[in-house]
VOFITOR-988441 format. One record per residue: residue number from 1; z, y, x of N, C-alpha, C in turn. Coordinates in steps of 0.001 Angstrom, whole numbers. Example, Ala and Ser with C-alpha at 12.3 -4.5 7.8 and 13.67 -1.06 7.14 Angstrom:
- 1; 7800; -5690; 13190; 7800; -4500; 12300; 7800; -3300; 13200 $
- 2; 7080; -2250; 12850; 7140; -1060; 13670; 7870; 30; 12900 $
// end
This chain:
- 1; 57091; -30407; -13822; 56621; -31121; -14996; 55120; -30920; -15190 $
- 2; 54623; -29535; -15139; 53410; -29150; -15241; 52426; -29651; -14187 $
- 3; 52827; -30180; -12771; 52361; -30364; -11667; 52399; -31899; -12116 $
- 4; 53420; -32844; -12614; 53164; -34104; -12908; 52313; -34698; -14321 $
- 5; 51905; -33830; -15111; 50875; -33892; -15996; 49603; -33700; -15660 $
- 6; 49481; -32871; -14872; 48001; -32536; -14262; 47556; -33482; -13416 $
- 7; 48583; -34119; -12785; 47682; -34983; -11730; 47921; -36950; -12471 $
- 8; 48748; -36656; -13714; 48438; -38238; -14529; 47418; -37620; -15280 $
- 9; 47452; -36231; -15548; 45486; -36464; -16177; 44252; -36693; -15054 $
- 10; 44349; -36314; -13842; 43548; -36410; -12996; 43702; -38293; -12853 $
- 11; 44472; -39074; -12452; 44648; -40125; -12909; 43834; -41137; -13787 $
- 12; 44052; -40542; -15103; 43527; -41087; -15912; 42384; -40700; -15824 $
- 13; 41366; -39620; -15197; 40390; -39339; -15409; 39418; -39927; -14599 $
- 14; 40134; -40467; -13218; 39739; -41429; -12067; 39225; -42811; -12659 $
- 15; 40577; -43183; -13676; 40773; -44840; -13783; 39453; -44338; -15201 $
- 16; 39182; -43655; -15617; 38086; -44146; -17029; 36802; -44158; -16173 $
- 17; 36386; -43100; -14807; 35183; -42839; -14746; 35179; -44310; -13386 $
- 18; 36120; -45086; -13156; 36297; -45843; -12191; 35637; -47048; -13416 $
- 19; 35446; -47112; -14321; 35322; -48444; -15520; 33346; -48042; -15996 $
- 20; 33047; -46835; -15454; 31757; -46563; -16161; 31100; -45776; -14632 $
- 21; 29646; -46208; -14628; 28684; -45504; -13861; 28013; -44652; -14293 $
- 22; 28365; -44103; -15274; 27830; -42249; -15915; 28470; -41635; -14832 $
- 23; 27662; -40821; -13489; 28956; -39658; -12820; 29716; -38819; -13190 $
- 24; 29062; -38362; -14772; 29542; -36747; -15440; 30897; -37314; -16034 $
- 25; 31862; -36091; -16030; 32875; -36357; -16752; 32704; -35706; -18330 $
- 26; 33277; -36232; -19353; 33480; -35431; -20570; 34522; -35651; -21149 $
- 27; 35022; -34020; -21573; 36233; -33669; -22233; 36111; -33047; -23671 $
- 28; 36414; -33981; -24238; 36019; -33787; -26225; 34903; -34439; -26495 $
- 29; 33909; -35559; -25880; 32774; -36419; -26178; 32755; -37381; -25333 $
- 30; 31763; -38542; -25873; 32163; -39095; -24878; 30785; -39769; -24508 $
- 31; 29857; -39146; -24570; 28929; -38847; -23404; 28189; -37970; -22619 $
- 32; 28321; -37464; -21668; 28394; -36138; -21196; 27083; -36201; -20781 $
- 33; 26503; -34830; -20810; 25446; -34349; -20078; 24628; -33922; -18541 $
- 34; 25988; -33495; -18197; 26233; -32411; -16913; 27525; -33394; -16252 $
- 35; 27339; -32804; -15057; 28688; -33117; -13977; 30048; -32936; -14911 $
- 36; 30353; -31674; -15622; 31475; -31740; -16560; 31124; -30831; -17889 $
- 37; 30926; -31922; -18731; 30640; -31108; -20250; 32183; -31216; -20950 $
- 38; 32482; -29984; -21635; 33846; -30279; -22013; 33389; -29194; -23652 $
- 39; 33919; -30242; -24316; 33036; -29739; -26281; 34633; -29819; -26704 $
- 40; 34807; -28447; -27559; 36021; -28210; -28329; 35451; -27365; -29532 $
- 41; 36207; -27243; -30776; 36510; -26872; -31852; 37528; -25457; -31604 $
- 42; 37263; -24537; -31641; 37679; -23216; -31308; 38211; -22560; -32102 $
- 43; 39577; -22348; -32602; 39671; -21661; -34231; 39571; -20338; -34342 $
- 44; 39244; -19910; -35155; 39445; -18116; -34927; 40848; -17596; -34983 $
- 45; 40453; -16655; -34012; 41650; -15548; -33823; 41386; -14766; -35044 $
- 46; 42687; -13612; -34553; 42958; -12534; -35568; 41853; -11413; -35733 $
- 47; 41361; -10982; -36821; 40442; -10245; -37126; 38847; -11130; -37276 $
- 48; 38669; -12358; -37224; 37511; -12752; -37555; 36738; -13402; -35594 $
- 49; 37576; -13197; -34870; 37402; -13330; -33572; 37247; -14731; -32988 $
- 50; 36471; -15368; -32754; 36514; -16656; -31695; 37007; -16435; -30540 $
- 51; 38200; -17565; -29865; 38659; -17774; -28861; 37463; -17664; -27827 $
- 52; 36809; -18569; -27609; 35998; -18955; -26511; 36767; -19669; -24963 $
- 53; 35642; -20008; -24312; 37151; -20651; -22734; 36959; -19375; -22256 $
- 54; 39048; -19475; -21846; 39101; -18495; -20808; 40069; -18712; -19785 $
- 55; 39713; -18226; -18607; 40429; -18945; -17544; 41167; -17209; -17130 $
- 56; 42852; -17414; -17364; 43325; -16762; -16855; 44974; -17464; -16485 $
- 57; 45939; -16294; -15994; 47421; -17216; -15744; 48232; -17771; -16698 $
- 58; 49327; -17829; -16646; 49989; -18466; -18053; 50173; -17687; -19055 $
- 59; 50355; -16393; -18819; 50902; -15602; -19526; 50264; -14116; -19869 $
- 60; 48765; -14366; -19238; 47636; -13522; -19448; 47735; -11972; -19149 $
- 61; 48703; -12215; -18404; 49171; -10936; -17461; 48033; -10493; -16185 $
- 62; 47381; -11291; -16089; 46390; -11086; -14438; 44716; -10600; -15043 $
- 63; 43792; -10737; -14238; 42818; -10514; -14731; 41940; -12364; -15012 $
- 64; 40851; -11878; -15917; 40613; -13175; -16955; 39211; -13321; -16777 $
- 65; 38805; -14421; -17155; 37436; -14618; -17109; 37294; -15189; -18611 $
- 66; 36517; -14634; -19584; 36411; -15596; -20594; 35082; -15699; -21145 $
- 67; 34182; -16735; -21531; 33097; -17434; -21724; 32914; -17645; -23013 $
- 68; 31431; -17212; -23436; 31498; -17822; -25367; 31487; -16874; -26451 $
- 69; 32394; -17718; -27128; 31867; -17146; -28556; 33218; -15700; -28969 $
- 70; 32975; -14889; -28201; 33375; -13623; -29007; 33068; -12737; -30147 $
- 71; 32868; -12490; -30742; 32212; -11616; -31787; 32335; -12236; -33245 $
- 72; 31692; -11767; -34456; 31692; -12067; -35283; 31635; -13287; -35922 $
- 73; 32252; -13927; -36545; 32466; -15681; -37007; 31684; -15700; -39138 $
- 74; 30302; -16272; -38881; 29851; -16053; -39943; 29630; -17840; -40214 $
- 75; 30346; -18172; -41607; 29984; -19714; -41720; 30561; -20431; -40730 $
- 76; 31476; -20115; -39742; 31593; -20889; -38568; 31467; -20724; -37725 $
- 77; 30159; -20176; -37510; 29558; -19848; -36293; 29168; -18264; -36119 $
- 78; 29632; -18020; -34660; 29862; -16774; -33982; 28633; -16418; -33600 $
- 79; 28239; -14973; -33929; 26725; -14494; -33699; 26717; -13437; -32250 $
- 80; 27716; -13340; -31757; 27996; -12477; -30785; 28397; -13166; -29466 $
- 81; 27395; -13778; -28877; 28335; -14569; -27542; 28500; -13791; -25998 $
- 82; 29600; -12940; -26265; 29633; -12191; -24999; 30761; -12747; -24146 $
- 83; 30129; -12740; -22550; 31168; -13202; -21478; 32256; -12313; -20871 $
- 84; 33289; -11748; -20818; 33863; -10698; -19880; 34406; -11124; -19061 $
- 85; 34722; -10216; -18017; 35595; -10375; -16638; 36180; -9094; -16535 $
- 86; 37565; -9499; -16696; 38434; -8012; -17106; 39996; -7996; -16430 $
- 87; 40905; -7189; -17226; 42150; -7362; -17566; 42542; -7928; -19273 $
- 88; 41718; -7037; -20091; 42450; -7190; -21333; 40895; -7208; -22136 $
- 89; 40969; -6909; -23164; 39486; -6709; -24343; 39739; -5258; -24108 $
- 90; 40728; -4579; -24040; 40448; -3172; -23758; 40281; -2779; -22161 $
- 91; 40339; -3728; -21843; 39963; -3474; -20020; 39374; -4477; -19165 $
- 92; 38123; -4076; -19100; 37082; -5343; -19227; 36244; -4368; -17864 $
- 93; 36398; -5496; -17002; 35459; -5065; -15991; 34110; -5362; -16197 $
- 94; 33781; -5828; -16742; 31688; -6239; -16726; 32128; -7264; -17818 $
- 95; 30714; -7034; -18441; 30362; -7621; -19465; 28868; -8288; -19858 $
- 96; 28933; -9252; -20346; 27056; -10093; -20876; 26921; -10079; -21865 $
- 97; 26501; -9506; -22272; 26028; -9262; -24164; 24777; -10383; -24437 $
- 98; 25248; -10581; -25624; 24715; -11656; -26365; 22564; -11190; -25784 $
- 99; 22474; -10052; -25745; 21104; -9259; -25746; 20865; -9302; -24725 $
- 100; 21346; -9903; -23204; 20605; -9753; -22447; 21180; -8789; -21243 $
- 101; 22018; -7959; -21793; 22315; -6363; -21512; 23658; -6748; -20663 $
- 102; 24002; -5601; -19476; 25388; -6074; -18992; 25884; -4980; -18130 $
- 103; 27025; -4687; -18359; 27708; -3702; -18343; 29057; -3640; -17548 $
- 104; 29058; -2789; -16570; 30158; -2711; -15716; 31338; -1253; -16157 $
- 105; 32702; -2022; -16288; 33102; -477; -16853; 33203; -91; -18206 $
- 106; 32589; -836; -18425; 31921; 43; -20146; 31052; -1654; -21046 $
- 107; 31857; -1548; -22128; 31689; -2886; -23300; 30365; -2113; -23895 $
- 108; 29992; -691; -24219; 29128; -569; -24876; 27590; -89; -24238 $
- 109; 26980; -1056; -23878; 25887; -704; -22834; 24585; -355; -23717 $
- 110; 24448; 1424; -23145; 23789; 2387; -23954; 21672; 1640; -23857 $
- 111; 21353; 2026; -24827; 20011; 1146; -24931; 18979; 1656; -26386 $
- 112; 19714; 3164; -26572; 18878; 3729; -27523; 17519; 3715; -27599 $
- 113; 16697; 3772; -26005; 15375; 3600; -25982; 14433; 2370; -26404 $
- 114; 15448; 1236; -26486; 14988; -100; -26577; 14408; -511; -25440 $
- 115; 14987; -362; -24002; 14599; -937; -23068; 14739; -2167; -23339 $
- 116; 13843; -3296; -22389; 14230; -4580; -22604; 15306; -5668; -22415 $
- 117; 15744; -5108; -20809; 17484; -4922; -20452; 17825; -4080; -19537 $
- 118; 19301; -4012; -19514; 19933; -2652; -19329; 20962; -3283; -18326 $
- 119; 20951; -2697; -17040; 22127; -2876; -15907; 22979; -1393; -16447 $
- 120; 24112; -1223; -16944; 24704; -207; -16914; 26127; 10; -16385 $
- 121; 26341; 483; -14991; 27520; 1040; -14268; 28055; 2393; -14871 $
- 122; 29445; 2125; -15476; 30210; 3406; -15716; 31493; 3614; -15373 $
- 123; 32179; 4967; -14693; 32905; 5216; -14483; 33887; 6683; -14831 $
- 124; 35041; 6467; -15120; 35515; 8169; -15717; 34967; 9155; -14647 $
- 125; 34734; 9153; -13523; 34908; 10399; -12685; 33372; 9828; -11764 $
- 126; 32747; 9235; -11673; 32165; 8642; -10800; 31419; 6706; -11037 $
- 127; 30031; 6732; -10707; 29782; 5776; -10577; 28869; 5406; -9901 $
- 128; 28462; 4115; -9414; 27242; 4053; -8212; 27227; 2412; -8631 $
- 129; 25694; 2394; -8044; 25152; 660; -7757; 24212; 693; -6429 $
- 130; 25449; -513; -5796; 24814; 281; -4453; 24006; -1428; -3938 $
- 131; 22943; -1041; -3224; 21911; -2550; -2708; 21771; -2920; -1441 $
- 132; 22276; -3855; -514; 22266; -3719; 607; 21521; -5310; 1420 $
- 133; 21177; -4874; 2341; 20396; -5862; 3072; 21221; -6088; 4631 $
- 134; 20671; -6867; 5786; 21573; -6545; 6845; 22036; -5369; 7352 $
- 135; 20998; -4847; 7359; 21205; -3115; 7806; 20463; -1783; 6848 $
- 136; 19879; -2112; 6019; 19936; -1220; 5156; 20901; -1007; 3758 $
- 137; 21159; -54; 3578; 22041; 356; 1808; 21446; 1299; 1451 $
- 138; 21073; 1232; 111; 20837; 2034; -853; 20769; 1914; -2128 $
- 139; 21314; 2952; -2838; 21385; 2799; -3935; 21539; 3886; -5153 $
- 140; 22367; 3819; -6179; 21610; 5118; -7342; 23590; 5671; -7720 $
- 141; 23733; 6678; -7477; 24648; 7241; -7629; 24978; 8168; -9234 $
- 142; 25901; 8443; -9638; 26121; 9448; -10604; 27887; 10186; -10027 $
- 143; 28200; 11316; -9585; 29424; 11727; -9270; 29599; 13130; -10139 $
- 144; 30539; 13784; -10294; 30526; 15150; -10562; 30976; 15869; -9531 $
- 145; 31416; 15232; -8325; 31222; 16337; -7177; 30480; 16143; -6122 $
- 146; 29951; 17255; -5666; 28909; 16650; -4472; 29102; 16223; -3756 $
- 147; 28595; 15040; -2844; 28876; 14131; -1766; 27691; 13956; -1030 $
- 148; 27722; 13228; 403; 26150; 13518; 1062; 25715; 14706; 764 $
- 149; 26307; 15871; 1183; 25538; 16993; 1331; 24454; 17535; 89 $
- 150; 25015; 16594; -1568; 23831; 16916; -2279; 25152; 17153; -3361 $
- 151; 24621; 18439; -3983; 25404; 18855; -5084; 25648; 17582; -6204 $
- 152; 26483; 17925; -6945; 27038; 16857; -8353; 26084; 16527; -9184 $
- 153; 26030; 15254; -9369; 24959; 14653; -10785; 24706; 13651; -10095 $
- 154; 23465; 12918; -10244; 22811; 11638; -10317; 22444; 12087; -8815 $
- 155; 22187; 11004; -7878; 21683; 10574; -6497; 21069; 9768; -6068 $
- 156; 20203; 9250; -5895; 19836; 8431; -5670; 18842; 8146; -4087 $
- 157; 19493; 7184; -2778; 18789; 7349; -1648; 19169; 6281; -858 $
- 158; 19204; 6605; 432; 19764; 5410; 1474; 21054; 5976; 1530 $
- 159; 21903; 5111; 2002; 23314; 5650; 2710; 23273; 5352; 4408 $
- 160; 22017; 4770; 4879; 22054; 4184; 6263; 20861; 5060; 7226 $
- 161; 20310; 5220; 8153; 19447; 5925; 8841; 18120; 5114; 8573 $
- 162; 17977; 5011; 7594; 16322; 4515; 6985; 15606; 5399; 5916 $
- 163; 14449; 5427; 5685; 13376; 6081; 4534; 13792; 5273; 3579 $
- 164; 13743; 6249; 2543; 13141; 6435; 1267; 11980; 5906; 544 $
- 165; 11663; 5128; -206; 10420; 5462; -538; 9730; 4994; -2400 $
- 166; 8580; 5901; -2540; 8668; 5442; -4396; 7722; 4655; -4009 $
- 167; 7228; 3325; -4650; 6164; 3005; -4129; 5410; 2215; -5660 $
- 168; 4535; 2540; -6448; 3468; 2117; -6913; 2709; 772; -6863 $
- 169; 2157; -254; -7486; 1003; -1084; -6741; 1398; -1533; -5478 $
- 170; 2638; -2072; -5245; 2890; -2329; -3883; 2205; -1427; -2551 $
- 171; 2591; -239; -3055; 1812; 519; -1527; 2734; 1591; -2445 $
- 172; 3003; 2487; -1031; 4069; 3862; -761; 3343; 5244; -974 $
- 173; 4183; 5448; -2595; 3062; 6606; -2858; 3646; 7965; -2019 $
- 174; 5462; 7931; -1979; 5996; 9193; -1463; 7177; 8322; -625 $
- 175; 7475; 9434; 202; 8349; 8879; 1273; 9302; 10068; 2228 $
- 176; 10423; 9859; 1911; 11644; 11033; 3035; 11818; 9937; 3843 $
- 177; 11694; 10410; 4789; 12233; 10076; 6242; 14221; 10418; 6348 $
- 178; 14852; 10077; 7571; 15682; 10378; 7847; 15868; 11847; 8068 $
- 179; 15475; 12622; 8371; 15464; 13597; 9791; 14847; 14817; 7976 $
- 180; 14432; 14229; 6963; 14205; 15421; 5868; 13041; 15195; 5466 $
- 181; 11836; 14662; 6502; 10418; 14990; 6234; 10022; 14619; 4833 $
- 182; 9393; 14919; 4112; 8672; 14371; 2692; 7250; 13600; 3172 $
- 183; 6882; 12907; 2627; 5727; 12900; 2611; 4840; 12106; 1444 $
- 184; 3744; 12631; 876; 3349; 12493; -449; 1736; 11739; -312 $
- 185; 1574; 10656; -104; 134; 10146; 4; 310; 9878; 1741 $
- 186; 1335; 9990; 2293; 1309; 9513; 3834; 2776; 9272; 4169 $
- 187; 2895; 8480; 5070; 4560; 7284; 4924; 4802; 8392; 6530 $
- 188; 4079; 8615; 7107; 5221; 9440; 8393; 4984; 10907; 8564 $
- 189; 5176; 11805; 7187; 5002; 13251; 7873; 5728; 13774; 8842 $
- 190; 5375; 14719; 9326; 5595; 15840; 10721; 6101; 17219; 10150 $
- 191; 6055; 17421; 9068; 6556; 18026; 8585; 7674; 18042; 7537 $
- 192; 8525; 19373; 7431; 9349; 18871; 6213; 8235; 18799; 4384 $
- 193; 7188; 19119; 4207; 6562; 18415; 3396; 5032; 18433; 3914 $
- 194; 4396; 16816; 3746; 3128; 16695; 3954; 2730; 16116; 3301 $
- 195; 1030; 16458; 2283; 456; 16122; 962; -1047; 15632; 1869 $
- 196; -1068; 14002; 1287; -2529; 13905; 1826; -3384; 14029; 526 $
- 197; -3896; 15248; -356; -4481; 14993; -1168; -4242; 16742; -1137 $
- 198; -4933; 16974; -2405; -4743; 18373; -3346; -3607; 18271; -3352 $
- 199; -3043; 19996; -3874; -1876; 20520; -4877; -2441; 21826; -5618 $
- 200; -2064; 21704; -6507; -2180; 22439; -7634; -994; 23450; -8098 $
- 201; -1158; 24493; -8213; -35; 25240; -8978; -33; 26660; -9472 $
- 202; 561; 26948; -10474; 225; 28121; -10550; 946; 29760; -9667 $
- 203; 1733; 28979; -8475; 2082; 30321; -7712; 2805; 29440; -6587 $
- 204; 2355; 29911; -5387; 3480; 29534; -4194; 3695; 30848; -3524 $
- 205; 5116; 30728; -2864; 5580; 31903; -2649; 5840; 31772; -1169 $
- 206; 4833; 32251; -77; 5520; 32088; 1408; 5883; 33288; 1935 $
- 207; 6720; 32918; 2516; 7993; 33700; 3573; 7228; 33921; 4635 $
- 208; 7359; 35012; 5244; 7064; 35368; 6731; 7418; 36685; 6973 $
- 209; 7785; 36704; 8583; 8067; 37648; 9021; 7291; 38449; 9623 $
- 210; 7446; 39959; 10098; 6798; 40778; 10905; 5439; 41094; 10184 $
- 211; 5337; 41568; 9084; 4654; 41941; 8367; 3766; 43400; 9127 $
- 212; 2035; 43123; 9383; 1836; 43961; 10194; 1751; 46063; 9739 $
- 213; 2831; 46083; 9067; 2641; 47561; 8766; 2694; 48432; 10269 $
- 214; 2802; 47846; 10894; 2972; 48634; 12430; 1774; 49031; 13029 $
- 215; 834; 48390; 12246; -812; 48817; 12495; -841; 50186; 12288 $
- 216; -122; 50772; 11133; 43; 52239; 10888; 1234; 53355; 11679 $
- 217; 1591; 52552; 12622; 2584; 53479; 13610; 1795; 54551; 14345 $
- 218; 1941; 55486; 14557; 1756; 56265; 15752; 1287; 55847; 16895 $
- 219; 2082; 54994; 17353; 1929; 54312; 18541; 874; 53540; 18507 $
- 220; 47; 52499; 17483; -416; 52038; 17415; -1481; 51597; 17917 $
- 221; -2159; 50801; 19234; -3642; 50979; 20034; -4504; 50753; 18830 $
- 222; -5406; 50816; 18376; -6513; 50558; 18058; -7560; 50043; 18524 $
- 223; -8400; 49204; 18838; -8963; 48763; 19493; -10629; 49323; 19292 $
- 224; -11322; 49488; 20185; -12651; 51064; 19869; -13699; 50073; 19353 $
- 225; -14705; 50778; 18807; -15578; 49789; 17970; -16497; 48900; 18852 $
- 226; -16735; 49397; 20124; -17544; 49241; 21005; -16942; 48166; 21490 $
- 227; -15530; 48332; 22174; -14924; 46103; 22461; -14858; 45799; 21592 $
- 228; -14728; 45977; 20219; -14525; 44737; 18893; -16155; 44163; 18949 $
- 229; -17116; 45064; 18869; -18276; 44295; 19037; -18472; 43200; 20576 $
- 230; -18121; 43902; 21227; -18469; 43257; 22109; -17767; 41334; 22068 $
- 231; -16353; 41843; 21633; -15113; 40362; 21876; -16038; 39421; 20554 $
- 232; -16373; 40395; 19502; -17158; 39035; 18649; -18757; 38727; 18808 $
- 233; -19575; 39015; 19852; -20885; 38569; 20533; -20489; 37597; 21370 $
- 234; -19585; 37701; 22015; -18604; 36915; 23160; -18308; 35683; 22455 $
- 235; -17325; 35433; 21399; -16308; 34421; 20565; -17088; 34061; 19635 $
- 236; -17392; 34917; 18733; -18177; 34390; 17391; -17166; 34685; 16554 $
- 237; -15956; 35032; 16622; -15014; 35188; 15511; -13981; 36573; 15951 $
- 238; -13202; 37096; 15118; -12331; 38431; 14893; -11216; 38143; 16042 $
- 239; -10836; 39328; 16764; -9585; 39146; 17568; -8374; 38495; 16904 $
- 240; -7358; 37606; 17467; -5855; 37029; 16983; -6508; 36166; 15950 $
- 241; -7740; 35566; 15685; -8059; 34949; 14245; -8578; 33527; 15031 $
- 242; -8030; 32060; 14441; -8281; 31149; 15265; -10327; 30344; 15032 $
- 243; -10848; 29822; 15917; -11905; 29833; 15401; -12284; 28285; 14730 $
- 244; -13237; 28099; 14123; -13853; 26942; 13207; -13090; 25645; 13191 $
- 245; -12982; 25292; 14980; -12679; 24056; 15470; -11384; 24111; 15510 $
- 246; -10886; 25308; 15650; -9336; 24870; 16206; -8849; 24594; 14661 $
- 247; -9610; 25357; 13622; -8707; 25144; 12067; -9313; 23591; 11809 $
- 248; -10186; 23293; 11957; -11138; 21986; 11598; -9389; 21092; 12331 $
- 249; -9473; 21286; 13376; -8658; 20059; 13929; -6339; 20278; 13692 $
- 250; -6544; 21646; 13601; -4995; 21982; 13564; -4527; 22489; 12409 $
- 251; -5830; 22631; 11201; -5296; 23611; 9944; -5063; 24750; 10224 $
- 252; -4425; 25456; 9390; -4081; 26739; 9286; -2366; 26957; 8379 $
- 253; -2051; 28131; 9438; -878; 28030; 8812; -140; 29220; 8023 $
- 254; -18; 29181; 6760; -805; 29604; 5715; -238; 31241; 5659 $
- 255; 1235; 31425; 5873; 1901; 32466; 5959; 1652; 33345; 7521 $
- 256; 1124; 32503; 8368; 682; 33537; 9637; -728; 33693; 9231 $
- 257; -1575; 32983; 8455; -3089; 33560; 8182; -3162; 34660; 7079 $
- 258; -2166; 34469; 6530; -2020; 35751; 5277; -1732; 37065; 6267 $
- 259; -452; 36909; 7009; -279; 37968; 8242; -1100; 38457; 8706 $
- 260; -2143; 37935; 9289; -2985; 38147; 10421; -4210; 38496; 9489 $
- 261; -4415; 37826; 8282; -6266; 38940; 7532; -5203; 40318; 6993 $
- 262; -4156; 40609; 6648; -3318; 41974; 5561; -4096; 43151; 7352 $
- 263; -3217; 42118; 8707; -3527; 43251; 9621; -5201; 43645; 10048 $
- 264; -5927; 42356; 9810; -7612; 42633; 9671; -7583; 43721; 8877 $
- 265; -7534; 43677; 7503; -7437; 44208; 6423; -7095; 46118; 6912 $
- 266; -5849; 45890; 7343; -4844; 47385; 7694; -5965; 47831; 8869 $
- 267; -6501; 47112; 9851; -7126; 47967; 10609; -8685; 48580; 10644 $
- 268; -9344; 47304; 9746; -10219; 48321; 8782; -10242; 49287; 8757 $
- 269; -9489; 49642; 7355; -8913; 50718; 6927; -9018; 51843; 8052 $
- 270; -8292; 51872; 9084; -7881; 52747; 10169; -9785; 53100; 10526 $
- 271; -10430; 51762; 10939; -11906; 52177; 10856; -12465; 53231; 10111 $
- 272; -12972; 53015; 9007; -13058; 53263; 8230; -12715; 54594; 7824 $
- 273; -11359; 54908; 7913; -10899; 56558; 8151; -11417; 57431; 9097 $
- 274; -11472; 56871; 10268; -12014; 57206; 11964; -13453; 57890; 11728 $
- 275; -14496; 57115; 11126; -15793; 57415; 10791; -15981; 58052; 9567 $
- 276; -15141; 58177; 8775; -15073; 59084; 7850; -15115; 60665; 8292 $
- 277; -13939; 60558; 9156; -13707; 61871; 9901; -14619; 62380; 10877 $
- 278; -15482; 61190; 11214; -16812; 61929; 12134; -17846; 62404; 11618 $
- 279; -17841; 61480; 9864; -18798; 61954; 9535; -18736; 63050; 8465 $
- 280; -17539; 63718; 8295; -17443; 64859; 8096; -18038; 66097; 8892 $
- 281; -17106; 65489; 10355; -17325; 66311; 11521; -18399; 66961; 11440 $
- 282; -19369; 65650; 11561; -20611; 66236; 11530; -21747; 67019; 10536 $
- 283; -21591; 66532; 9458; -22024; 67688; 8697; -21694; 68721; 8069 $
- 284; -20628; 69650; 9105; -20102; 70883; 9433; -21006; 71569; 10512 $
- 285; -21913; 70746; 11129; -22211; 70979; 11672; -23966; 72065; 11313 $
// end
C-alpha cells in the first residue's frame, strides 16, 4: 500500500512538473526556489519543542537525522535551530548549534572562553580527531591510558612515519622528526634536541660519566712541567682540550668540556702542591 502511494505521488509529481518549465519541484508552495523547496507549518511538540524535518525509519527505532527548528518556540518562532545526527535527543552523535559551534558526543559544546567556534570531540573513556591525507594522519588525542608509548592525557602528533611540526607565519618554527629529533628554529636536527638561536634558563643539569677524580690516584702519571710547556709552544692550546677551529666548526660538547677543564682544574692543583713542596724544600735550606 505504502509502495503504491509513493510512486502515485511520484506520478503526480511527473504529470504537474510535465505541464510547467520551472525545473524545481515544490512541496507546500507553489513556486519554488531550489531544485526541491518543501515549506511546512511545524506544530510544537511536548515541552515547548519544534518538530523540525527528520529523516528516520517508521518507528524511530534506528538512527535519525533531524534538521531545524529545535529549541525554544517564542511567538512562533524557534530561537534555537540545532541539527543532530543521533539515535535519540538523549543520544545524539554530533550536533550544529544555532552559534556556529559543533559537537561530537556531547550536545553541550564547552566555550567558556568565548572562542569564536568550537570543534568539540567527546568521549566517556577516550577521544580523538584524527586528519588524514593520502599518506599522512594526524591528529589531537585525549585517552586516560597511555597509548603510542606516551603516558595518559591529551596527545597530540602523527600516527604515520612523518614530522611534526608548529609552524607560525607560514614557516616551521619547531619540528620532531620520526626517529625523536626536536628541532627548534631548524626543520632537520641531528640531534635529539637542536636550537638555532639562544636558550635561556635558570639551571641545566648534565650527566656524564667518568668524572676525573682519578687524577688523584696513586697511580696517577702526571705530566712534568717541562712537556706541558713544551706540547703548548707546539699546539697553542692545553693537552685533551680541542683547539679554536675544531670548536669554531664542531662546537663543544658541553658535559665532556665540563669533564675535561674539573681534570685541568684537578691537575693544577697537583702542580701547584709539587712546587709548593720545593719551595719549602728549599728554604730549609
Amino acid at each position: 500500500m505504502k509502495r503504491s502511494l509513493f510512486f502515485a505521488l511520484l506520478t503526480t509529481i511527473s504529470f504537474a512538473k510535465a505541464q510547467s518549465n520551472d525545473p524545481n519541484i515544490g512541496i507546500g508552495l507553489a513556486a519554488p526556489h531550489y531544485g526541491i523547496n518543501i515549506k511546512a507549518n511545524f506544530p510544537t511538540g511536548s515541552g515547548g519543542w519544534a518538530r523540525g524535518y527528520r529523516i528516520s525509519n517508521q518507528d524511530n527505532t534506528s538512527s535519525f537525522i533531524q534538521l531545524g527548528a529545535m529549541g525554544a518556540i517564542i511567538n512562533g518562532v524557534s530561537t534555537l535551530n540545532y541539527t543532530y545526527i543521533g539515535r535519540s535527543h538523549e543520544d545524539v552523535f554530533m550536533v550544529f548549534r544555532p552559534d556556529g559551534n559543533i559537537g561530537v558526543g556531547t550536545l553541550l559544546v564547552e566555550n567558556g572562553e568565548n572562542w569564536g567556534r568550537v570543534f568539540q570531540v567527546k568521549g566517556n573513556q577516550s577521544a580523538k580527531n584524527i586528519v588524514t591525507s593520502s599518506s599522512v594522519q594526524t591528529g589531537v588525542w585525549a585517552h586516560n591510558l597511555g597509548f603510542y608509548g606516551a603516558p595518559a592525557g591529551g596527545i597530540t602528533g602523527t600516527q604515520t612515519n612523518h614530522s611534526f611540526s608548529i609552524i607560525t607565519n607560514s614557516s616551521s618554527k619547531m619540528t620532531v622528526l620520526p626517529n625523536g629529533n626536536v628541532g627548534i628554529g631548524i626543520t632537520g636536527p641531528t640531534e635529539k634536541l637542536s636550537v638555532n638561536g639562544n636558550i635561556r634558563a635558570k639551571e641545566i643539569k648534565v650527566e656524564t660519566a667518568n668524572w676525573p677524580d682519578y687524577v688523584f690516584e696513586k697511580d696517577h702519571k702526571l705530566m712534568s712541567l717541562d712537556s706541558l710547556g713544551s706540547f703548548i709552544n707546539k699546539n697553542g692550546h692545553l693537552p685533551d682540550i680541542p683547539t679554536a677551529k675544531e670548536v669554531e666548526l664542531n662546537g663543544v660538547q658541553v658535559g665532556e668540556m665540563v669533564n675535561m677543564l674539573l681534570k685541568k682544574n684537578e691537575e693544577l692543583t697537583l702542580y701547584i702542591l709539587q712546587q709548593d713542596k720545593r719551595i719549602k724544600e728549599l728554604e730549609k735550606k
